[in-house]
N, C-alpha and C positions, 0 to 999 in steps of 0.2 A: 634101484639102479638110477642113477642120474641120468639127465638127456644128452643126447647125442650131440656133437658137434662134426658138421660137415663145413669142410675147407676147401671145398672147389667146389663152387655153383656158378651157371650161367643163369640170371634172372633174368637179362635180357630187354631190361628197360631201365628207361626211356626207349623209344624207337623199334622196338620187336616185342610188345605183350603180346601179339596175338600166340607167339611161341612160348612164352612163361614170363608173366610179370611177378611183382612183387606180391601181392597178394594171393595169386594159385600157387608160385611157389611156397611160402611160409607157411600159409594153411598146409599144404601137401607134407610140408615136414614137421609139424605141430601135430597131425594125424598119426607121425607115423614113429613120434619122440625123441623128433630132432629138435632141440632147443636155441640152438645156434648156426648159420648160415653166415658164411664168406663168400661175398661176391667175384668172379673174376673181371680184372677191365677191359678185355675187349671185344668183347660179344653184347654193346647195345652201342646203339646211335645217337650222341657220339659214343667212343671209346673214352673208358676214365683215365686219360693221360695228360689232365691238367686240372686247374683249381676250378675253373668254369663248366666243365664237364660234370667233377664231384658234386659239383654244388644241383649240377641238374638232376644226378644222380638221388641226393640226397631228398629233394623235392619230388622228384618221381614216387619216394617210397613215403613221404607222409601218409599218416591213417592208414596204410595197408599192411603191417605188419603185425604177424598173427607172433613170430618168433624175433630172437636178437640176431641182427644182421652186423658183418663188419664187411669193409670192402678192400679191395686190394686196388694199391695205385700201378699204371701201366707205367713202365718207363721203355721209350723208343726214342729210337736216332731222332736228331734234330728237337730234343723237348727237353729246355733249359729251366 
């Protein structure tokens, strides 16, 4: 059986790992034969609804990833 892909995670960082960062979430799903995780963007600090957030995003998760992550971009009023 091939591994799983989950399409709604909160990972929660930058800004809230003590809730689940990138690395206890990945591991937790690499355990459990999830291969793939999708981030959602608005549950860490900032929220991923611009290119400077991503990118914080994307540095938050060097070297902690046990699985393949994608992420979702937020789109909200007033974000051109």
């Amino acid at each position: 059986m091939p591994g799983l892909i989950d399409t709604h995670v909160h990972i929660n960082e930058p800004g809230r790992s003590e809730w689940e960062g990138f690395e206890t979430a990945t591991r937790a799903a690499a355990a459990g034969g999830v291969t793939t995780l999708v981030d959602m963007p608005l549950n860490s600090t900032p929220v991923t609804t611009n290119v400077d957030a991503f990118e914080q995003k994307l540095a938050a998760a060097q070297n902690k990833l046990w699985v393949d992550c994608g992420f979702y971009a937020g789109l909200v009023p007033g974000n051109h």
